[in-house]
N, C-alpha and C positions, 0 to 999 in steps of 0.2 A: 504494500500500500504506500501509496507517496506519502508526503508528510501531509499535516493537515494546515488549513490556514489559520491564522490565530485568530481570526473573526468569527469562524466556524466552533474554538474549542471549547470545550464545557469545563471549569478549574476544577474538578469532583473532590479533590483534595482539600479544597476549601471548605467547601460547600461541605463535607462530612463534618471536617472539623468545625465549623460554625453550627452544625445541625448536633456534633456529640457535647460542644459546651450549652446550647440550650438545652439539653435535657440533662447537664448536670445542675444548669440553672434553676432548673423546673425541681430537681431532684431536692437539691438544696431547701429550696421554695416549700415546697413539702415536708420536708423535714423542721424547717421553720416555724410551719404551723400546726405540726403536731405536737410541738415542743413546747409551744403556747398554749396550743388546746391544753394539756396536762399541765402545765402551769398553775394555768385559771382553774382546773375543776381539784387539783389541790389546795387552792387557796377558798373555795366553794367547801372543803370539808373542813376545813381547820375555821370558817367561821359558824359552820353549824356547830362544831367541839366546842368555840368559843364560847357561844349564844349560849349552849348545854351547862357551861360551866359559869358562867356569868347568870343564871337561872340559881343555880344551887346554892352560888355563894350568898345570893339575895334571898335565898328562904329558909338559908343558916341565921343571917343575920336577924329575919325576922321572928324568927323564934330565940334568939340571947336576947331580942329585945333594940 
């Protein structure tokens, strides 16, 4: 095959590698918001514990008085 013209080439080398860092981006990305997700629904149990315990202490204190 002759060579190609370089108006004709398609850079596939590029194009992969632009296509394998967006889906590390994405991956990332994902991983970002699960990492939040869990975050937040940790921080969602330690204020029910909270609530639980700021309950108690209030109906300790209302029985010493």
């Amino acid at each position: 095959f002759p060579p190609q013209d370089s108006d004709t080439t398609i850079p596939i080398d590029e194009t992969l590698q632009f296509n394998e860092s967006l889906q590390n981006a994405h991956r990332g990305m994902d991983d970002l918001i699960g990492s939040g997700t869990n975050i937040l629904q940790g921080l969602r149990d330690q204020r029910v514990t909270l609530k639980g315990t700021h309950r108690k202490i209030l109906d300790v204190a209302n029985m010493l008085g």
